[in-house]
C-alpha positions in Angstrom: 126.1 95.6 89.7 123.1 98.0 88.6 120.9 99.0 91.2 117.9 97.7 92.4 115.0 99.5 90.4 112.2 100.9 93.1 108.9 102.0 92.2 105.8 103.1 95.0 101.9 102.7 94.8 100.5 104.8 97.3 102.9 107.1 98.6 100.7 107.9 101.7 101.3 109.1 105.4 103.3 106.1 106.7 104.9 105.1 103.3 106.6 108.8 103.3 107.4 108.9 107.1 108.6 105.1 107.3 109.1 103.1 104.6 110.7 105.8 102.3 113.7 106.9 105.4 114.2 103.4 105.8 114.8 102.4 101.7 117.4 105.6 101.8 119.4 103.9 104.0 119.8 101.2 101.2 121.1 104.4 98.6 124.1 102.5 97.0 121.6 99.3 96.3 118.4 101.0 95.6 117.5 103.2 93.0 114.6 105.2 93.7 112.6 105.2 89.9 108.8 105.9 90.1 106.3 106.7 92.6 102.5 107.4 92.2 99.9 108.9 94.5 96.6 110.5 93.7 97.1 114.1 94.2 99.4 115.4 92.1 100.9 118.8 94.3 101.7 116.2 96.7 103.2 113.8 94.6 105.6 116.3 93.3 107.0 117.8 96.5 107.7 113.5 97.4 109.2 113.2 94.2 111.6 116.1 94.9 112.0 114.9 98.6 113.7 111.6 97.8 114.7 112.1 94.4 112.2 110.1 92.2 113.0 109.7 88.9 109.6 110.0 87.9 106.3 110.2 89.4 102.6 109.6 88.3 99.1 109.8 89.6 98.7 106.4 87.7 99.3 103.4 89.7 99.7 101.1 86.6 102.7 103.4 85.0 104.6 102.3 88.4 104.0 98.3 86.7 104.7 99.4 82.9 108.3 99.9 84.4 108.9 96.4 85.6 111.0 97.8 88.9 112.9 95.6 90.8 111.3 95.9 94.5 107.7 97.7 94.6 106.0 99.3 98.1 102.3 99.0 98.0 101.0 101.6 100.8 97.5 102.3 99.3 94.3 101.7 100.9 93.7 97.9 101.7 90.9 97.8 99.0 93.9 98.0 96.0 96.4 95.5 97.7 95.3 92.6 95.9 95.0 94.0 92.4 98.4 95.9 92.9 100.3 93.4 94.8 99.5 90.1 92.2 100.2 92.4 88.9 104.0 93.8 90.7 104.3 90.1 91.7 103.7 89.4 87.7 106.2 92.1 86.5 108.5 90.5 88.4 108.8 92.3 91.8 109.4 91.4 95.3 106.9 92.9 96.7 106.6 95.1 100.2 103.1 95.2 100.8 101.1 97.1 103.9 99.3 96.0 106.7 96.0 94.9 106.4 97.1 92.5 104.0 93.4 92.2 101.9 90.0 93.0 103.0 88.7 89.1 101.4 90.6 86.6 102.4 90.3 84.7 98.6 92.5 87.7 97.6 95.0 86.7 100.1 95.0 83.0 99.3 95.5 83.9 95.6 98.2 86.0 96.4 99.8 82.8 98.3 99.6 81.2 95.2 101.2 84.5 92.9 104.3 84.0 95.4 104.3 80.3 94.5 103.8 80.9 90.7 106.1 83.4 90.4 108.8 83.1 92.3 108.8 86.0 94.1 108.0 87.0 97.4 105.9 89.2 99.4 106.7 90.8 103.0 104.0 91.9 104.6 104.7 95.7 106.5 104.0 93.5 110.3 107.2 95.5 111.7 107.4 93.6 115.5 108.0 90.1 113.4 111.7 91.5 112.5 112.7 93.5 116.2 114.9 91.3 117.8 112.6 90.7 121.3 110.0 88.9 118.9 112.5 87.2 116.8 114.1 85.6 120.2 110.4 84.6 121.3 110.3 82.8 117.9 113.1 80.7 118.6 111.8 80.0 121.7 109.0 78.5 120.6 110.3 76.8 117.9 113.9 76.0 118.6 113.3 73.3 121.2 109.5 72.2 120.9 108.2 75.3 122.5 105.8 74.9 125.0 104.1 72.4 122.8 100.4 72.5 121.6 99.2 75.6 121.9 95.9 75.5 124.5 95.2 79.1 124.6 95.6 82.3 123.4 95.4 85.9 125.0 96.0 88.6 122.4 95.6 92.3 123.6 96.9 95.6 121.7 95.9 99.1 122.4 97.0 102.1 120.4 96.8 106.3 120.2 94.2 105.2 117.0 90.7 107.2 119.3 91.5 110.6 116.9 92.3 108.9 113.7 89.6 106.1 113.7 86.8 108.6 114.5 88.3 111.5 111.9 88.7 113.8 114.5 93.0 113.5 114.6 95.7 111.8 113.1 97.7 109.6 114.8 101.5 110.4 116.2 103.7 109.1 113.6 101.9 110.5 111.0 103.4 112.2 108.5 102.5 116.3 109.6 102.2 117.3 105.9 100.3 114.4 104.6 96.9 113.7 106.4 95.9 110.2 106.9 93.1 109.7 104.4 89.6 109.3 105.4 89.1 106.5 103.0 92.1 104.2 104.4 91.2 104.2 108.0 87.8 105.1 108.9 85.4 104.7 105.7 84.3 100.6 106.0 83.4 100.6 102.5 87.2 101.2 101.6 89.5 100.2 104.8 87.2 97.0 105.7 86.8 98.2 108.8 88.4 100.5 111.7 90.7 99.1 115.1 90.8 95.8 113.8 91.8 96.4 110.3 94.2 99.1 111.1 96.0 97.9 114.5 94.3 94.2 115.5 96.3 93.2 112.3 99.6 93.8 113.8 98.5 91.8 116.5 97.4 89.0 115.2 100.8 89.1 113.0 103.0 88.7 115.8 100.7 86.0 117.3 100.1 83.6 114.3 103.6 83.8 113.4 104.5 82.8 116.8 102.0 79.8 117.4 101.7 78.6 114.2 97.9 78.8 114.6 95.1 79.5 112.1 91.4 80.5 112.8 88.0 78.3 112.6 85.4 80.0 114.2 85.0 83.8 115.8 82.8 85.8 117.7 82.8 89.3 117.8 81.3 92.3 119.5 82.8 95.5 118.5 81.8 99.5 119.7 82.3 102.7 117.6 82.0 105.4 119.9 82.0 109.4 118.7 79.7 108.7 115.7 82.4 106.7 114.3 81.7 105.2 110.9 84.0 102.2 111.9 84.7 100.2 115.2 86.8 101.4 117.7 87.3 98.9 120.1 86.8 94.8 119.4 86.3 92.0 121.8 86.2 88.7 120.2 86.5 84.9 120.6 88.5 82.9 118.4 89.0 78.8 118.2 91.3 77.3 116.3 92.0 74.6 114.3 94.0 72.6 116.6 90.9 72.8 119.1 92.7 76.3 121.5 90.9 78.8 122.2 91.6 82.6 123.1 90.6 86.5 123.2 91.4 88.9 121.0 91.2 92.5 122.3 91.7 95.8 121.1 91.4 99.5 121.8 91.5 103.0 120.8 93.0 105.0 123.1 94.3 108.3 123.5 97.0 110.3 121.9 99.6 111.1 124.6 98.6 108.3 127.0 101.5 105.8 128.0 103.5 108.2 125.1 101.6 107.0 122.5 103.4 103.8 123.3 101.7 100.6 121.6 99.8 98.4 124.3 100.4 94.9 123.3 100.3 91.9 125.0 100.1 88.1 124.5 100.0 85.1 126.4 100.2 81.4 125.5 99.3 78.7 127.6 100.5 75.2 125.8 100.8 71.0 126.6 104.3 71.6 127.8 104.6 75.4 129.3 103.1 78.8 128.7 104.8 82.1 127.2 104.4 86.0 127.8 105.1 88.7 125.0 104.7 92.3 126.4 105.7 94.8 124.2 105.0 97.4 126.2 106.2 96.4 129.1 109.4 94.7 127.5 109.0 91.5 129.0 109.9 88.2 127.1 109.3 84.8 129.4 109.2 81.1 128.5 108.1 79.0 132.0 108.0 75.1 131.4 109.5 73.8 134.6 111.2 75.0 137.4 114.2 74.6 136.1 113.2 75.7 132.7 112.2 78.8 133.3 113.9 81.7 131.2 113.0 85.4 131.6 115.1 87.3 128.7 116.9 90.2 129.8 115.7 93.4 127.6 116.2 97.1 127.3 113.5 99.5 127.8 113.3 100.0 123.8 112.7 96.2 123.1 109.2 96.4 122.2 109.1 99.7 120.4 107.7 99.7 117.0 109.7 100.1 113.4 109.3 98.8 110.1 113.2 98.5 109.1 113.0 94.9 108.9 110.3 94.3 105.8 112.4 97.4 104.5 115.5 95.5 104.6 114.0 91.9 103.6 112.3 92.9 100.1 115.7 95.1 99.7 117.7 91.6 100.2 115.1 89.7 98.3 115.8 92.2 95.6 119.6 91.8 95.5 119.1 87.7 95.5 120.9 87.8 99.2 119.8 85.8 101.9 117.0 87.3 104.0 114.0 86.4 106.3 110.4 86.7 105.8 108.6 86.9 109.3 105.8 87.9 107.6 105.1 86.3 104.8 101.9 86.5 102.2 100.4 82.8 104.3 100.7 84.6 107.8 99.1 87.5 106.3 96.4 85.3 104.9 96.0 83.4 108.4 95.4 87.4 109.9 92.8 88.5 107.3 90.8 85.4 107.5 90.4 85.6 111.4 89.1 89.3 111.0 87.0 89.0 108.3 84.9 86.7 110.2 85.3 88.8 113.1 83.2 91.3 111.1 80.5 89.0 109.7 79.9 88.2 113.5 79.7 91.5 114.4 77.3 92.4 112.0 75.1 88.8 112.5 75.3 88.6 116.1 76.7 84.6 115.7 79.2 82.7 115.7 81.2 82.6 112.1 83.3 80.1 110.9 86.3 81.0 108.7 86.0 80.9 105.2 87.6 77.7 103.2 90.2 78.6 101.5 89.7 78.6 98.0 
């Protein structure tokens, strides 16, 4: 069987320190064909690196080629364009985290999957690490702990340095700087914590609960001049009447090892769950004698993006494979941010928008 034809828009800092190691574990299946970034000294050397076949500064010459499996790691500003016209070449599709900036492009590319046939996996890395997976089937398996009532969502990350261009952040690639432009310049990344780390977040959560957003309210900070916010606290009620917090931080590099801070709590009709990555805790309380604490190594919670690696490589190959973060979850993340911003900037209350 001829491999699987891959071709990359945006080979930025995390495509070429994650996503590219993980597909060369997939060497016998994958092909690595044509990748593109902007600036062409770089491109080359990533070219040579993992043994492109070809490489352009044109985004639309990695379409022309009709691969087989496409990454799109380019600012959040080109996803929807990039994403719906690999989708129409015929790709399965591995697209980065935020998923849009307007949540109309993520609906439409909800309905490009549909029309199509083909699939996106959105890059939300915790959906696919076996600790999150196991607190999906707990909630799901055996009715959960029913409706969901409320919702605690906290994350904290080594983002202070990169969010107010003063750093980079500590799995960045050291040769390739993390562009201004697809973290910290609002007209281009949509915003700063939330866009860049809230998303992840909120990608574990609504995949867990099931839950989409109606109305938010937002205050957000940007300390050290920052041209985008650093640190969000907002309110959030859903559409099933819960409610909840949504928190996030920049903090600094080297604290807690540059470990991610996330936590979440869910308080339901018939129990309440804890998710704490950080801590490596997993529990599920519903009675006394339902009450199951998962055992877990000290690793559990760690980050990696393997799994969307390895489900758009399977969906490639026509094998069986999950999507735990599909383009709808992604969809259900961008719409709950995007009015977190409106109320920021208003000072109100905002109600999602209707999807189109």
């Amino acid at each position: 069987m001829a491999k699987l034809r891959l071709g990359v828009i945006g080979a930025g800092s995390w495509t070429v320190s994650s996503h590219l190691p993980n597909l060369e574990r997939w060497r016998d299946d994958v092909e690595f064909t044509i990748v593109n970034r902007r600036t062409p000294e770089l491109l080359q050397k990533i070219k040579k690196t993992f043994g492109f076949q070809k490489a352009t500064t044109n985004w639309e010459d990695v379409i022309a080629e009709r691969c087989d499996i496409v990454v799109v790691g380019s600012p959040v500003g080109y996803h929807h364009v990039q994403t719906k016209a690999a989708l129409e070449a015929g790709a399965q599709v591995l697209c980065e985290k935020p998923f849009t900036i307007d949540p109309a492009d993520s609906w439409d590319l909800v309905e490009a999957v549909r029309r199509t046939g083909k699939d996106v996996i959105v890059a939300y890395g915790w959906n696919y690490r076996p600790m999150v997976v196991q607190a999906h089937q707990l909630m799901h398996d055996d009715g959960g702990i029913g409706e969901i009532e409320q919702l605690t969502i906290h994350m904290a990350s080594a983002t202070r340095e990169l969010l107010s261009e003063t750093g980079s952040y500590p799995d960045a690639d050291p040769e390739l700087v993390p562009q201004a432009e697809t973290w910290s310049r609002p007209e281009t990344s949509g915003g700063g914590y939330g866009q860049a780390q809230l998303t992840h977040a909120l990608g574990v959560a609504l995949w867990l609960t099931d839950l989409r957003g109606q109305d938010v309210f937002a205050l957000m900070s940007a300390p050290l001049e920052a041209k985008v916010e650093l640190h969000d606290a907002i309110s959030v009620r859903y559409t099933n009447g819960a409610i909840g917090t949504l928190g996030g931080g920049s903090c600094y590099r080297g604290a807690g090892n540059n470990r991610h801070q996330v936590y979440l709590r869910a308080i339901g009709s018939k129990g309440q769950l804890m998710v704490d990555l950080e801590r490596n805790v997993l529990w599920r309380y519903r009675s006394p004698t339902d009450d199951v604490n998962v055992p877990l190594d000290q690793d559990a919670g760690l980050y990696d993006c393997r799994g969307p690696v390895d489900a758009v490589v399977l969906a490639g190959l026509g094998r069986p494979y999950s999507n735990n973060s599909p383009a709808e979850l992604g969809a259900r993340t961008v719409e709950i941010l995007d009015a977190a911003y409106r109320s920021a900037k208003t000072g109100r209350m905002e109600r999602v928008a209707a999807r189109p």
